[in-house]
VOGU-3710 file (C-alpha; in Angstrom, 3 decimals, decimal comma):
1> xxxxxxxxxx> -26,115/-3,744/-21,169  -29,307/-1,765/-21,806  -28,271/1,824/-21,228  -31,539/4,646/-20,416  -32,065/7,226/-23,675  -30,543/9,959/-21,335  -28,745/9,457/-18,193  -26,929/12,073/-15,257  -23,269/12,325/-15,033  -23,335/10,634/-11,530
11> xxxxxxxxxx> -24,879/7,497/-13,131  -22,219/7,675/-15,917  -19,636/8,052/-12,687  -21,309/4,806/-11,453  -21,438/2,940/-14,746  -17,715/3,546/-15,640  -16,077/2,388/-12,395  -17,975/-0,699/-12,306  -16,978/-1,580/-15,999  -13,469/-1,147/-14,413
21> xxxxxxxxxx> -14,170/-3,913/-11,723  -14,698/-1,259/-8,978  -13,795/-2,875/-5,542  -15,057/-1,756/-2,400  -15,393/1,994/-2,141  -15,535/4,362/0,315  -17,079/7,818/0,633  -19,408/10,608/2,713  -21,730/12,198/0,307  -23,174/15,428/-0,434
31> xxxxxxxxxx> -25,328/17,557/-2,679  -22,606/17,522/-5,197  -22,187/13,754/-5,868  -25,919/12,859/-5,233  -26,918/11,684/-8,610  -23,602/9,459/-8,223  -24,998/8,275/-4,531  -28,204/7,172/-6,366  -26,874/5,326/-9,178  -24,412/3,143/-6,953
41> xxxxxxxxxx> -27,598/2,254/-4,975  -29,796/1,073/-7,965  -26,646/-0,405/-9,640  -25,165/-2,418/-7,009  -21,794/-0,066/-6,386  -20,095/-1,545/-3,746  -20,047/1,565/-1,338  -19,899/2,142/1,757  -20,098/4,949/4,001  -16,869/6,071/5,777
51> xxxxxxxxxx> -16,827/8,458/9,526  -13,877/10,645/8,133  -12,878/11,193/4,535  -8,948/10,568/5,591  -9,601/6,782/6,719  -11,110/6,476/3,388  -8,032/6,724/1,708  -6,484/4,793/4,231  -8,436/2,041/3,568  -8,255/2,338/0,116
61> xxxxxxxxxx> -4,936/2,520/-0,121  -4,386/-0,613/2,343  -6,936/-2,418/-0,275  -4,927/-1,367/-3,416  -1,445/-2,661/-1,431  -2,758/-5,968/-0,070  -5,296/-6,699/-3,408  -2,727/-5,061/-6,292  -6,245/-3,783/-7,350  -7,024/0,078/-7,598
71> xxxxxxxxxx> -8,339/1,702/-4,247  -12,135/3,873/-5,013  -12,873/6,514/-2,447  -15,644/9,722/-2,963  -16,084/13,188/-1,293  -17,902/16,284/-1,371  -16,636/19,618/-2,217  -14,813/21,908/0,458  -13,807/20,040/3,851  -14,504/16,229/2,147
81> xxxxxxxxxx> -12,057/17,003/-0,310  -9,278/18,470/1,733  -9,839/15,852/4,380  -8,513/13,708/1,953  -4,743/14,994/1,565  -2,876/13,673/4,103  -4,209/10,057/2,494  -3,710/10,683/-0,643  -0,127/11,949/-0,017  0,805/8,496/1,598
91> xxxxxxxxxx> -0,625/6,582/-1,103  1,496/9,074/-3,874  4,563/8,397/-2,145  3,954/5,103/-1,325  2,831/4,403/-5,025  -0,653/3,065/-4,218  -3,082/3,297/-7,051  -6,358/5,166/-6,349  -8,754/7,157/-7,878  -10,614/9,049/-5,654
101> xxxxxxxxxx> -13,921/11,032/-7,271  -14,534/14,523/-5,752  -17,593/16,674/-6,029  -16,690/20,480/-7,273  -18,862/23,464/-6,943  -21,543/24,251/-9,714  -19,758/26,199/-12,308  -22,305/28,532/-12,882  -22,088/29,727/-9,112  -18,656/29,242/-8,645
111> xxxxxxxxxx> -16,594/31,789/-7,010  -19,431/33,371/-5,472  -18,801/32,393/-1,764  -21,129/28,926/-2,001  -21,356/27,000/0,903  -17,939/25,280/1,631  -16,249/26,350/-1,581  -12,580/26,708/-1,608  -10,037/26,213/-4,142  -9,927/22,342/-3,828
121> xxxxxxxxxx> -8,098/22,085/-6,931  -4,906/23,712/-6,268  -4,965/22,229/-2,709  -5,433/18,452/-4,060  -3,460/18,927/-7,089  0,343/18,421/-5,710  -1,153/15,094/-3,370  -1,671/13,208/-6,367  -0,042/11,830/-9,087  -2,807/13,507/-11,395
131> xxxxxxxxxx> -6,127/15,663/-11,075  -8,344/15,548/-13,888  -11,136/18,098/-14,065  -14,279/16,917/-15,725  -15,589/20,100/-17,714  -18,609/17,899/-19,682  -20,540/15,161/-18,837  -20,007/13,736/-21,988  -16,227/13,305/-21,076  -17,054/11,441/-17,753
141> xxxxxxxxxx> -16,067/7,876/-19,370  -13,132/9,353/-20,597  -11,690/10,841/-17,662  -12,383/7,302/-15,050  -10,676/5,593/-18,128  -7,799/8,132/-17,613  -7,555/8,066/-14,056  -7,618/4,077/-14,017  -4,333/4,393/-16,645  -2,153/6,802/-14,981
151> xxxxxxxxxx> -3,250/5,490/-11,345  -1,237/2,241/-12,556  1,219/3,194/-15,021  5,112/3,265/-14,009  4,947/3,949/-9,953  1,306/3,850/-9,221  -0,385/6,447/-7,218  -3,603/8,277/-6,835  -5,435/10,283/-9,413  -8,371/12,773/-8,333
161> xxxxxxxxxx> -10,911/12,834/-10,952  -12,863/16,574/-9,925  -16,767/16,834/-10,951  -18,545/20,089/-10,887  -22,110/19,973/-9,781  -23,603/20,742/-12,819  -21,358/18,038/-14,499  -22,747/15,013/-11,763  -26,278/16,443/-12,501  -26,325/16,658/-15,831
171> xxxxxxxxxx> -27,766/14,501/-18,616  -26,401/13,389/-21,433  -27,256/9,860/-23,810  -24,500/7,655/-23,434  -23,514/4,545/-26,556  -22,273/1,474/-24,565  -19,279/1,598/-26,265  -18,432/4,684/-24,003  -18,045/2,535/-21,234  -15,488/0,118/-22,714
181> xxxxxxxxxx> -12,483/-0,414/-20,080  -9,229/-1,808/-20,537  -8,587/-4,904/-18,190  -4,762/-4,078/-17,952  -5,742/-0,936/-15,664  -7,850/-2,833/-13,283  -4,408/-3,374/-10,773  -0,886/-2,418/-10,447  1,379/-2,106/-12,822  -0,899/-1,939/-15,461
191> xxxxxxxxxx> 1,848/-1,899/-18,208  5,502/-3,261/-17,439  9,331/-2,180/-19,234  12,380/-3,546/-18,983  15,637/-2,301/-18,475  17,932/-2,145/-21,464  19,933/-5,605/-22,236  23,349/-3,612/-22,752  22,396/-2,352/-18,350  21,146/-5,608/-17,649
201> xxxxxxxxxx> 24,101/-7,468/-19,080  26,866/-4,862/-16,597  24,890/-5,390/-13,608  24,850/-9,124/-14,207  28,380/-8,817/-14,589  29,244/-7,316/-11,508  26,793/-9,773/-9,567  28,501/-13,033/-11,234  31,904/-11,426/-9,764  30,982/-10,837/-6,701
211> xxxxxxxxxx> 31,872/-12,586/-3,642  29,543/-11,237/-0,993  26,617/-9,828/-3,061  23,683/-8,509/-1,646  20,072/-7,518/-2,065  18,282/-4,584/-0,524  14,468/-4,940/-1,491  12,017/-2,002/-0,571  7,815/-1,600/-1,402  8,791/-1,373/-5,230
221> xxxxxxxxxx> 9,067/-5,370/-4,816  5,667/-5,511/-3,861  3,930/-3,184/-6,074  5,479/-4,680/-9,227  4,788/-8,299/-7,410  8,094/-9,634/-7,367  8,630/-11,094/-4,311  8,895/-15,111/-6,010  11,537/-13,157/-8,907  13,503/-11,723/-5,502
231> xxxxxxxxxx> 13,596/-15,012/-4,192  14,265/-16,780/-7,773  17,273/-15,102/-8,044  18,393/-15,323/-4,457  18,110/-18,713/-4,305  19,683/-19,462/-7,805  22,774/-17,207/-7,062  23,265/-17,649/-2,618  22,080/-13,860/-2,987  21,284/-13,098/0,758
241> xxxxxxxxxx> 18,118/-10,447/0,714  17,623/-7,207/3,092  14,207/-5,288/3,031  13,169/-1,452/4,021  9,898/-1,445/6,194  7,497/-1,799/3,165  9,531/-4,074/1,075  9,742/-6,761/4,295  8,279/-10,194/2,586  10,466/-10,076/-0,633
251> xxxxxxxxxx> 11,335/-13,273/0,834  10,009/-14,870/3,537  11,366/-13,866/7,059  11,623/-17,094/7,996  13,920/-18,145/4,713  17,678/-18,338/5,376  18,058/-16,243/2,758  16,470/-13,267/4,924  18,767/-10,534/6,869  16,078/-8,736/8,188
261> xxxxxxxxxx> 15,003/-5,049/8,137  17,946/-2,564/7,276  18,406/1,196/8,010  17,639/2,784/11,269  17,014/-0,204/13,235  18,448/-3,307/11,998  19,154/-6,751/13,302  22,314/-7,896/10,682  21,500/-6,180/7,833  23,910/-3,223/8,613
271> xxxxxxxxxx> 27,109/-4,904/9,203  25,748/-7,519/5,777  25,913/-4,276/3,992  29,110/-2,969/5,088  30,801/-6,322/4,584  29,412/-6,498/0,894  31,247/-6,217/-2,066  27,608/-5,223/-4,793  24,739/-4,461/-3,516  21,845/-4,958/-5,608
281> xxxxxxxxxx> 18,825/-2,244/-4,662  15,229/-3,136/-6,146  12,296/-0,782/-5,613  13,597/1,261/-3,247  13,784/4,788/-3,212  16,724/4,643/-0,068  15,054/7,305/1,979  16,154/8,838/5,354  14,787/5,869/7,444  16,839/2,836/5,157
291> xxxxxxxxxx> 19,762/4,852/4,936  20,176/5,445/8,424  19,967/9,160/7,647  22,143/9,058/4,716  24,927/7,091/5,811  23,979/3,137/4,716  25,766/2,161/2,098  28,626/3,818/3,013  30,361/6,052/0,142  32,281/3,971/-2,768
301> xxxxxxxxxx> 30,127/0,685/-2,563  29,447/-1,325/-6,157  25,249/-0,004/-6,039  23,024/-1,554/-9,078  19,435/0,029/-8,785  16,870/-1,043/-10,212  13,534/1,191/-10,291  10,666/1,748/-12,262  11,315/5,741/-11,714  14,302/7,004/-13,160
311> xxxxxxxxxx> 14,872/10,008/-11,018  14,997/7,969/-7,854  17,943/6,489/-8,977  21,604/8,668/-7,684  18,647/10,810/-6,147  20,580/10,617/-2,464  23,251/7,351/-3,660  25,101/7,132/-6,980  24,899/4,122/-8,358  27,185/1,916/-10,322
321> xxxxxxxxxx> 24,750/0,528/-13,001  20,823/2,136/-13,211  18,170/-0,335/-14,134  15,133/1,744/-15,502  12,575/-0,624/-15,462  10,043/-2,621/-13,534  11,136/-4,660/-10,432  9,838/-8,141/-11,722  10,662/-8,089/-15,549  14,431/-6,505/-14,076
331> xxxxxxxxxx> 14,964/-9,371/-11,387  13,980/-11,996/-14,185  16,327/-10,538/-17,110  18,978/-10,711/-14,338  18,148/-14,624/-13,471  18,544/-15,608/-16,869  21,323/-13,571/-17,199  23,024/-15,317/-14,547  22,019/-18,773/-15,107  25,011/-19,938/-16,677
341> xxxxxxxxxx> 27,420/-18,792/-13,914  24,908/-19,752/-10,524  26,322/-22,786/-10,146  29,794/-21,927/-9,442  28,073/-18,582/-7,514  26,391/-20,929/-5,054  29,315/-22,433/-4,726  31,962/-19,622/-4,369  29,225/-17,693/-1,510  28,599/-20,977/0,269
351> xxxxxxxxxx> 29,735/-19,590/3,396  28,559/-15,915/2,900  25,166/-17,744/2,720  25,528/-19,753/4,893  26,215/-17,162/7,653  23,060/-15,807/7,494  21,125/-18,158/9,573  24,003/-17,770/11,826  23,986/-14,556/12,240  20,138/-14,514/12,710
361> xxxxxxxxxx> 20,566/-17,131/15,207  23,200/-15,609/17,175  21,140/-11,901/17,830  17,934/-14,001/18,928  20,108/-15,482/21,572  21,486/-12,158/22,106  17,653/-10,358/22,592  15,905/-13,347/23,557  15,582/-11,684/27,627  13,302/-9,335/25,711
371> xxxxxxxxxx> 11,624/-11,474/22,704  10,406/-13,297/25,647  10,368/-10,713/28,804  7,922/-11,862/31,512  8,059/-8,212/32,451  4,760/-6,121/33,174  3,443/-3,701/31,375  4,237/-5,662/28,326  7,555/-5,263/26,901  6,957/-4,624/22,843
381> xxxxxxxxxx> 9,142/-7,332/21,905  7,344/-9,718/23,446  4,216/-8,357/22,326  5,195/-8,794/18,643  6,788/-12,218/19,515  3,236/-13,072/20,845  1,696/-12,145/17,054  4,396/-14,090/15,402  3,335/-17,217/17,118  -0,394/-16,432/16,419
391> xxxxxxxxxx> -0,915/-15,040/13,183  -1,375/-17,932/10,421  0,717/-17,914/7,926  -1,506/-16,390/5,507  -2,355/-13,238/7,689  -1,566/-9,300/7,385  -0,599/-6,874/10,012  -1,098/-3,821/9,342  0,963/-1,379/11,139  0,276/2,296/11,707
401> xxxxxxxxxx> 3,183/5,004/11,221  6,093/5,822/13,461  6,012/3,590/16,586  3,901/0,626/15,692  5,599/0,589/12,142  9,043/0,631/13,420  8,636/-1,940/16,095  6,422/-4,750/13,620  9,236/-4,113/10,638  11,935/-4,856/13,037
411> xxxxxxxxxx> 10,520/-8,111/14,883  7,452/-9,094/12,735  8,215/-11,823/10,453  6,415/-12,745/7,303  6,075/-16,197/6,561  5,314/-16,081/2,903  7,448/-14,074/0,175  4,157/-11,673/0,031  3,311/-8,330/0,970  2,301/-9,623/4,573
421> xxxxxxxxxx> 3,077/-6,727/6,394  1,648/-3,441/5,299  2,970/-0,119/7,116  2,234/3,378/6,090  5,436/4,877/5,519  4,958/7,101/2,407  3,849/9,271/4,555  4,230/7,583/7,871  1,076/9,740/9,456  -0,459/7,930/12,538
431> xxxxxxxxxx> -4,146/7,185/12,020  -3,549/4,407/9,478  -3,726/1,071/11,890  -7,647/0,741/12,413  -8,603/1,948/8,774  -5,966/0,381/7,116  -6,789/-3,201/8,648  -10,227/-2,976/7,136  -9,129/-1,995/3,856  -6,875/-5,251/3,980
441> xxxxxxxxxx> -9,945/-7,207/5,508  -12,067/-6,658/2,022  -8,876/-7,288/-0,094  -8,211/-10,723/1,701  -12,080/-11,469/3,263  -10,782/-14,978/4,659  -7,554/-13,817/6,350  -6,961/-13,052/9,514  -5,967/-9,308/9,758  -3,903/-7,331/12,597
451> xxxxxxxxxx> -3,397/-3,324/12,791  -1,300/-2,533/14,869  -1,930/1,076/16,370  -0,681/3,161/19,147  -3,085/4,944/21,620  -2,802/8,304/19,818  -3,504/7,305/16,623  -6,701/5,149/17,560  -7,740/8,004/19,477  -7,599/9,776/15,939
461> xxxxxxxxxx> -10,040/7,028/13,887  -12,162/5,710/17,030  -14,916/6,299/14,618  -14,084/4,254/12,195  -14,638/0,986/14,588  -18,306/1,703/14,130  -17,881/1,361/10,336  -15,704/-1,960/10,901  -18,762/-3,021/13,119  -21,144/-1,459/10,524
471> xxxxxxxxxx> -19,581/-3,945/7,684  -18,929/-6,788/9,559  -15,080/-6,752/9,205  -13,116/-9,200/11,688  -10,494/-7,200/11,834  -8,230/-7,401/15,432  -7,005/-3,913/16,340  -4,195/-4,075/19,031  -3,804/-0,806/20,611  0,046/-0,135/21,783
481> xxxxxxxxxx> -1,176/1,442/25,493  0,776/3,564/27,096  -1,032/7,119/27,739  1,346/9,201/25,489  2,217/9,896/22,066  4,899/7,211/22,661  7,233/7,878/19,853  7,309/11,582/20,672  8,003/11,172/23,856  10,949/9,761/24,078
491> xxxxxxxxxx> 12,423/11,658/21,277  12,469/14,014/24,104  13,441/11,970/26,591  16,607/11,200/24,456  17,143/15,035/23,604  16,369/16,583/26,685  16,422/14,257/29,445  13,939/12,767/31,957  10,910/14,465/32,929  11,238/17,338/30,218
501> xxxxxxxxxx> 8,364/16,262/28,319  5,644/18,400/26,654  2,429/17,814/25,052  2,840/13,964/24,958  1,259/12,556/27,632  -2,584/11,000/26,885  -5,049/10,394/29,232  -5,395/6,683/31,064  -7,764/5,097/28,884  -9,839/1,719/28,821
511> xxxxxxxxxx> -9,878/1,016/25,100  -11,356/-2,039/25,367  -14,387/-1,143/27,448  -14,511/1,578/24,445  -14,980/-0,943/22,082  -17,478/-2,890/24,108  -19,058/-0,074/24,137  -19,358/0,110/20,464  -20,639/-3,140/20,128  -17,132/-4,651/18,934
521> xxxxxxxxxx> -14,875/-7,181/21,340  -12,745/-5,491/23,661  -10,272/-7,369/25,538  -7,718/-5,953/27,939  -4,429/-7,374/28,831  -1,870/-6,242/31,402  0,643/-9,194/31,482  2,385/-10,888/29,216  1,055/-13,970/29,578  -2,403/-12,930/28,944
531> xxxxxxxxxx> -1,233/-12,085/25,349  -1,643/-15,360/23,783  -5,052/-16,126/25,209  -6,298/-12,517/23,917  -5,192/-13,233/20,244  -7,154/-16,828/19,764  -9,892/-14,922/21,666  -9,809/-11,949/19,155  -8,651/-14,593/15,960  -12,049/-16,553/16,499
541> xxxxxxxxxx> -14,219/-13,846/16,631  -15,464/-13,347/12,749  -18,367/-11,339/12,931  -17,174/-8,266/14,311  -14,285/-6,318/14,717  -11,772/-7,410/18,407  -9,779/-4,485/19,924  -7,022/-5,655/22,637  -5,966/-3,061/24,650  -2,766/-4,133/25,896
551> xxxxxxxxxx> -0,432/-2,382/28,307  3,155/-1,394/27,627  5,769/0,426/29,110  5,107/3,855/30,298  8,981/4,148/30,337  9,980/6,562/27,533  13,448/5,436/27,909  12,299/2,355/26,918  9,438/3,066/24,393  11,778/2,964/20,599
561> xxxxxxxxxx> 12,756/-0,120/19,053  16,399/-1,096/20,971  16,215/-4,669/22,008  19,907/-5,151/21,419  20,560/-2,179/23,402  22,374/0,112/20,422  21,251/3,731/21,360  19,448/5,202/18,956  21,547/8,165/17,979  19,649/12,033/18,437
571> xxxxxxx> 21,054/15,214/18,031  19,628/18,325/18,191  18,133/19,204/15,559  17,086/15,956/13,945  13,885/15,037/12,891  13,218/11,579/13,350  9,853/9,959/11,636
//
């Protein structure tokens, strides 16, 4: 590489993400990061320009989860930088790795009431796992080096790297050899551990002894990329497996090995837990949504965690044995561990395995009136039953928070062990289908990808279809229709009663003459047997992004996830996310 005798700090910005294999990046410019804007032009920077800084972490962060490889976004000083927070809060808690570049004002002015100053450092600082401040342009290298380590060390997350004006537009003569990267920091984790052999040796232990052992996998399976250890070990030791929202494909949904989503809604998982004598808990933090509020596992159960972050481990369950370590090098320490003994553990759990299937079996009989409802609007069930049948096997669906994510991690099913289904539940904002879906799009550019999105959080990224149509992403967007902020809604109508509703009722709107509008497919549907005929529609357009507009139940009694017809339990006073 032939470097110029002097170059600006933006070009050494430029330089140093691409010698870290920058992916796709997203960003809305301004004065600040100009000389950074110029060099990804003349070097090839794969940039592109985003409607609303928030979406750009959204699709970043949908990139780093589907790809494993870190997520780039920019912004200016003032409103682009705290635009992105509420992004770079999911992808912190969700343990994304990102780097996000932000312009600062010029130091020599700073403080002085310049245009759209504020102190972005402070605000940024606690929704990220670590801001670095870039005080000389010499130290540019340095810091994107930094911010590529820590965004992928232990549980990833995002790292704002904060330029000054002065800093971006600078000059200073760069060696090549400032611009060496280390390949281990291009994806998630960057560096694995492994639990101690004296822990390891316990747990494995308690699992040989066990006679109705179970696992309960969350997104920590995914980032570490251990879905073909979880299903190793389940398969080598009848090990039936249970998954949060965001750990759903540690093994395939369709496997017999798979109980389904556990937590707040569940299909079998619940009553698997409460029957089981150890429960083995991998990357999962056992938050308010897969504890049911607190209460699954009950108290007293034999609990081995295993987690890459200490503290999340007895942080709201005390466990039996801790496993500080990563997911994958943990899962495989416990195979061979138990390879001696799996025979006779197949043996002694053949029917505890074997009642899986069963069990599946028996509550698809028991919904099947609504997996397959004829009814109009569209019942949800059926809707998702719809994109079972029609998404290949190597496709994503992307779901945005609340609503559409509880719904698709109930009744989607993954057909791969993979991280096939990609929610946003570290923070669980709404906002996240449409964006998301095109981060996924340039992290798998052959498969076919779904977000899922209700009307209220389209209506919050509509711009963003003209950057999907912009890049040429075939992304399919279906839009959950049903004029309200859905999952809102009938919170009240479960707290208060019928007709006391406030502040959550959209207008009628005809999304898909929206995106027509836009130059993107728009296709409407209004009965359930339209559904099918919309997807291949959608599926086989690849040039452009599809929206499908499809109507559902206006009935807020109706509108949460309940196919089996268990209440969903509200008191006053609860939040529910």
């Amino acid at each position: 590489m032939t470097l110029p005798n002097e170059m600006t700090g933006g070009e050494a910005l430029a330089r140093a993400l691409i010698a870290h294999g920058a992916g796709p990046m997203f960003g809305m410019g301004g004065f600040q990061l100009l000389p950074f804007y110029d060099a990804a032009r003349r070097l090839g920077l794969n940039h592109h320009l985003i409607n609303d800084e928030r979406c750009a972490v959204f699709a970043a962060d949908a990139y780093a989860k589907v790809s494993g490889r870190v997520g780039l976004v920019d912004a200016t000083l003032g409103p682009g930088a705290t635009n992105l927070v509420t992004g770079l809060v999911e992808a912190l808690n969700a343990g994304s790795p990102l780097v996000a570049v932000v312009g600062d004002a010029q130091r020599d002015h700073a403080g002085k009431n310049m245009t759209q100053e504020t102190d972005q450092v402070s605000i940024l600082r606690p929704a990220c796992k670590a801001l670095i401040r870039v005080e000389a342009v010499h130290r540019i290298p340095e810091a994107v080096a930094r911010a590529f380590a820590v965004a992928t060390s232990g549980r990833p997350g995002p790292v704002v790297v904060d330029v000054p004006e002065d800093v971006c537009h600078g000059l200073h003569g760069f060696a090549e050899a400032d611009f060496a990267a280390d390949e281990a920091h291009a994806r998630a984790p960057g560096l694995r551990c492994r639990p101690s052999s004296e822990a390891v040796e316990i747990a494995a232990d308690l699992l040989a002894r066990a006679a109705r052992p179970l696992m309960l996998c969350g997104g920590g399976v995914h980032i570490s990329r251990a879905a073909e250890e979880v299903t190793r070990l389940a398969e080598a030791c009848a090990i039936p497996v249970a998954h949060t929202l965001t750990g759903k494909g540690a093994v395939a949904c369709t496997s017999d090995l798979n109980a389904g989503l556990f937590g707040r809604y569940d299909r079998i998982a619940n009553a698997m837990i409460e029957d089981s004598d150890c429960l083995l808990v991998v990357g999962c933090k056992l938050g308010e949504i897969a504890t049911k509020r607190y209460t699954v596992p009950a108290p007293g159960k034999t609990v081995i965690h295993l987690d890459i972050v200490a503290e999340e481990m007895g942080r709201t369950y005390a466990p039996t044995v801790k496993l500080w370590g990563d997911a994958r090098a943990g899962l495989r320490d416990l195979r061979h561990a138990l390879a001696g003994t799996a025979e006779a553990q197949r043996d002694r759990r053949a029917d505890w395995i074997a009642a899986v299937p069963q069990k599946m079996a028996k509550w698809r009989e028991e919904v099947g009136d609504r997996l397959h409802s004829d009814e109009t609007p569209v019942h949800m069930a059926r809707l998702i039953t719809e994109l079972n049948r029609a998404l290949p096997d190597d496709g994503y669906l992307i779901a945005d928070g609340g609503f559409a994510a509880h719904w698709g991690g109930l009744l989607f099913d993954t057909k791969r062990a993979a991280r096939q289904f990609v929610p946003d539940r570290g923070f669980a904002s709404i906002g996240y289908g449409l964006p998301g879906a095109m981060g996924a799009q340039l992290a798998a550019p052959e498969a076919q990808v779904v977000g899922l999105t209700g009307d209220g959080g389209f209506n919050m990224v509509l711009g963003e279809l003209e950057t999907a149509r912009r890049m040429g992403l075939p992304v399919t967007v279906i839009v959950v229709n049903n004029a309200a902020s859905g999952y809102v809604k009938a919170l009240q109508h479960l707290m208060y009663g019928e007709g006391a509703y406030q502040s959550s009722d959209l207008a009628e709107t005809d999304y898909a003459a929206v995106a027509r509008a836009m130059g993107c497919q728009g296709l409407r549907v209004e009965a359930p047997g339209d559904l099918a005929g919309a997807l291949a529609e959608a599926f086989a357009e690849r040039s452009r992004p599809s929206v499908i507009d499809v109507m559902v139940t206006r009935d807020p009694a109706r509108m949460l996830p309940a196919v089996d017809n268990r209440a969903v339990q509200v008191k006053k006073g609860d939040r529910v996310a």
